[in-house]
N, C-alpha and C positions, 0 to 999 in steps of 0.2 A: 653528430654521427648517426646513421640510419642503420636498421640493422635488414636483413635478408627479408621481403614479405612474404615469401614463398609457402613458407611455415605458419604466418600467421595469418586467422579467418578474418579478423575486421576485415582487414580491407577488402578482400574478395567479398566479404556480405555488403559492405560499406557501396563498394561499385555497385553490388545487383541491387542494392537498394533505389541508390541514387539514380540510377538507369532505369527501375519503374518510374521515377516520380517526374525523371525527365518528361514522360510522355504527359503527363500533367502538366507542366510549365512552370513546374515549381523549384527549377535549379537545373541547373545542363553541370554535364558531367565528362570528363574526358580523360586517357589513361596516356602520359608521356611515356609513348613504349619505346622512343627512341635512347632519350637520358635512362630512365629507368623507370622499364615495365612491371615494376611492382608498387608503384607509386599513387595515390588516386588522387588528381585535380576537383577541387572542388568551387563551382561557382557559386555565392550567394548563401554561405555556408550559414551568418545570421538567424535567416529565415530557416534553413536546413533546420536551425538548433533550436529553434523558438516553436517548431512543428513537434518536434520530439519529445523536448523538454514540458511540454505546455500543462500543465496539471487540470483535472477537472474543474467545471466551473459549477459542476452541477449542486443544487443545495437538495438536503434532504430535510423531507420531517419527522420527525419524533412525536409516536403517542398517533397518531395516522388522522389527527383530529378527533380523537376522544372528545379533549377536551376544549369547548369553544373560545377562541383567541378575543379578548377586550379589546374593546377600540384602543386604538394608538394614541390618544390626545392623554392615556395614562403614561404616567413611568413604569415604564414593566421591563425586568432585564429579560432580554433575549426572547421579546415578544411573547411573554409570561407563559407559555400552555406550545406553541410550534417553533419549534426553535430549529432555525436556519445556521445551519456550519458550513464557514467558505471552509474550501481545502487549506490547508495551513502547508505553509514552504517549509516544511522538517527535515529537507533533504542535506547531506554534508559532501565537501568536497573531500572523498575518501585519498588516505596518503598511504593505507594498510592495509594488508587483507589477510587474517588469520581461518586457518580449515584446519580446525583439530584431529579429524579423523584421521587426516591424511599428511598431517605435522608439514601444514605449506603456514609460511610466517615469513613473511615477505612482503619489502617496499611497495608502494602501486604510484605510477605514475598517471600522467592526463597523458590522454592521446588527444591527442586534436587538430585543426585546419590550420599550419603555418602560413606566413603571411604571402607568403608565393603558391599559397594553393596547393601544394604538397601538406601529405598527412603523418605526423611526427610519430616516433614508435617511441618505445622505451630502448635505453640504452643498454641495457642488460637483459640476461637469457633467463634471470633468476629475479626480475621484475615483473607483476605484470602492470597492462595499460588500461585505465578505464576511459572510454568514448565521454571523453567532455562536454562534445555539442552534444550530446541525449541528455536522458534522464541523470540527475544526484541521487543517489542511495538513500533511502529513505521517504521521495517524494511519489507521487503515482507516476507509472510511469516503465518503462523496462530500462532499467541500468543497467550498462551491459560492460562487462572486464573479460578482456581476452589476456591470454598468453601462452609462449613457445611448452611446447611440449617436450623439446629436447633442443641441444645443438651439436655446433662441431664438435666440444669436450664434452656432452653427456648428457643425464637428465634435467632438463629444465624447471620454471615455475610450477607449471600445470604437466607435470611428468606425472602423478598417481591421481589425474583429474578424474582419470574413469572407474575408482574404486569406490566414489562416493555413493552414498545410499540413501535412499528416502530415510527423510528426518535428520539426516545429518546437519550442521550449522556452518553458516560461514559467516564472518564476522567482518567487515571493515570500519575503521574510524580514520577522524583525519587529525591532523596536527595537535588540536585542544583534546585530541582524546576520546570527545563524542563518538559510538559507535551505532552503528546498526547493522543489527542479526537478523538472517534471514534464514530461512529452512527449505533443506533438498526435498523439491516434488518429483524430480524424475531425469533422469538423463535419456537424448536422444543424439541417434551417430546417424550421419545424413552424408550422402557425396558430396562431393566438392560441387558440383552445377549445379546440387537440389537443392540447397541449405532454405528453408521457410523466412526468407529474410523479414518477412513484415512479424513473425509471428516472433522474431528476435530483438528487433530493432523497433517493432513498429510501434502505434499508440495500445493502451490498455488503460483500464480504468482501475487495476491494482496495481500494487506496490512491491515489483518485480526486481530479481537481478537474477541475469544470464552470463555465467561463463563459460569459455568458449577456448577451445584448444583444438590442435590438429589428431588425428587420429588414422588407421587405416594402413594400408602400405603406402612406403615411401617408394616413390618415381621419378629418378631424378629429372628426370627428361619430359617427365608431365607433369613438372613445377613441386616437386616432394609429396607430402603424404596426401593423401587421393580420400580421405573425410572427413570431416568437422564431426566432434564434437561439443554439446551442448547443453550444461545440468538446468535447467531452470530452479528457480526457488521463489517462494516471497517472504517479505518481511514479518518476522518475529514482533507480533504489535504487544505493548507492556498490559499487563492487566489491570484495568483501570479502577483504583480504588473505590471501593463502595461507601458512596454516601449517606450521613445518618441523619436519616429519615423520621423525621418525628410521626408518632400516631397519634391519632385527633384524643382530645380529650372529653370529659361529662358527654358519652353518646348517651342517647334516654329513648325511650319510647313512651311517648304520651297521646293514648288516644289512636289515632292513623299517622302520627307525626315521626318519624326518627331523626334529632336532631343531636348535635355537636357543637366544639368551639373549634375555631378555627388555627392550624397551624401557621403562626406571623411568621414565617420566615421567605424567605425572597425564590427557593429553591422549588416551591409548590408550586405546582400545577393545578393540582383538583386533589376529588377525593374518589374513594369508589364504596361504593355499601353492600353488602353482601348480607344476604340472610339465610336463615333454618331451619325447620323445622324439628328434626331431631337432636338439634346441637353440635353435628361431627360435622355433615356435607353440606357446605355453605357454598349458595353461589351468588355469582354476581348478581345485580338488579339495577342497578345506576349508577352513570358517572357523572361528578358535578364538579362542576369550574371553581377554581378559587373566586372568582368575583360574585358567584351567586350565593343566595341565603345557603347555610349552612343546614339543611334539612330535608328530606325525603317524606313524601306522601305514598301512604301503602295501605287502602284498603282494607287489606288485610292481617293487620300489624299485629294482629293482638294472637296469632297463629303462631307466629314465627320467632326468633332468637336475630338479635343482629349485632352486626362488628362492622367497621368504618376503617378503612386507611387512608395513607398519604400517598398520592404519585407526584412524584421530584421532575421535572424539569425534562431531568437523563431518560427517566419511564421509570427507575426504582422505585417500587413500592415500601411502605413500609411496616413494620409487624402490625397485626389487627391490634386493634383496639380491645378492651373489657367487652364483653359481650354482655350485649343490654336485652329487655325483656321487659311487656310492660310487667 
């Protein structure tokens, strides 16, 4: 069973999308206005969903090369000192979607490209649909869940979509319960022919979700209500426990020399040395790799007060060390 598209944005963003991307040659797009003009055909939808969906690939580093990376011919976890993160697939196929503010706690279906090329809705007015071939919730990417705003009998899913407020939470998990929360950055109301398709649908290197309801006056005669609605948000990331960080131990000052033992654990990266003069305002003066001697040269050693830490892997540092002195 299909229900009315008149009401619902996917698809009208779904066409204005696929109809830029046409002119690229990356998918032909065409609308059965005979059977039914609310319908979007999709050729090549695959590709379509492998464009959308595609997570970065880019890696970053950590510590910006502080500290100098060891030849490889060591065992070193995660390249001991620059530590390369692929993106991790953390996305879920969402079956839920809970908005406390606005008490929606309701089913979510897939939407997506049936096998004749027509695009499947949800079967109910009090369901909403999440765009299958895009992004998973949780992955980089813009996941995008629409739904009715009202219908023949009343208020719909996304009926008090437009009361939400920056900061508010929306929640969806899928079947196993897994959730991922995401936080209200801003709602925007757009005409129906203006809607920013790419900037809904399109690529993004954050971890997005866009829902999307109709809004505006309703026209029966210019296909119902005449604007989209659109809250963006992104993901609520967990706070990533803090690592216990050992601090170096026997720092000494002997001569021009400040030296230490070294923290064995696999988590280290380096160290960093810090000195004083008057024993409050310590600043940094060098960073040393875990593979180098454990000790610092300073002319001027026998001036100043010093303390040693650890930096972890992550970049946590950890508490200074006894403060030494010759």
């Amino acid at each position: 069973m299909k229900l009315d598209w008149k009401l619902y944005f996917t698809v009208l963003g779904i066409a204005a999308l696929l109809m830029v991307a046409y002119e690229m040659n990356a998918f032909a797009l065409w609308s059965d206005s005979e059977s039914n003009p609310d319908v979007v055909r999709v050729e090549n939808a695959e590709q379509y969903a492998s464009e959308l969906s595609a997570s970065s690939d880019d890696k970053k580093e950590i510590l910006d090369g502080e500290f100098t990376v060891l030849n490889n011919s060591q065992s070193l976890k995660s390249g001991d000192v620059i530590k390369n993160e692929e993106q991790a697939d953390t996305g879920i196929v969402p079956t839920h979607i809970k908005i406390p503010s606005i008490e929606v706690d309701a089913p979510l279906g897939a939407v997506g490209v049936l096998d004749n090329g027509e695009m499947g809705v949800p079967e109910s007015p009090q369901k909403a649909g999440w765009f299958e071939p895009g992004t998973q919730p949780g992955n980089v990417g813009n996941a995008v869940i629409a739904g009715h705003v009202d219908s023949r009998t009343g208020p719909a899913v996304f009926y008090d979509l437009k009361k939400l407020k920056k900061g508010d939470e929306i929640t969806v998990k899928n079947d196993e319960g897994e959730a991922k929360t995401y936080v209200v950055e801003k709602l925007e109301s757009y005409p129906m022919e203006e809607s920013p398709i790419t900037q809904i649908f399109g690529k993004t290197d954050e971890k997005r979700l866009n829902l999307i309801t109709c809004t505006g006056e309703f026209v029966r005669d210019r296909g119902g209500h005449q604007d989209r609605l659109v809250v963006y948000s992104t993901l609520k990331e967990p706070v990533p426990e803090k690592e216990e960080i050992d601090a170096p131990a026997n720092v000494s000052v002997q001569g021009t020399f400040i030296t230490w033992h070294a923290v064995r654990e696999d988590y280290v990266a380096g160290y960093r040395v810090y000195r004083s003069k008057d024993g409050e305002s310590f600043e940094k003066v060098a960073s040393i790799s875990r593979h180098e001697r454990k000790s610092y040269a300073d002319p001027e050693a026998s001036e100043f007060q010093y303390y040693v830490t650890t930096v972890g892997e992550s970049g946590q540092e950890s508490e200074p060390s006894p403060i030494a002195e010759e």
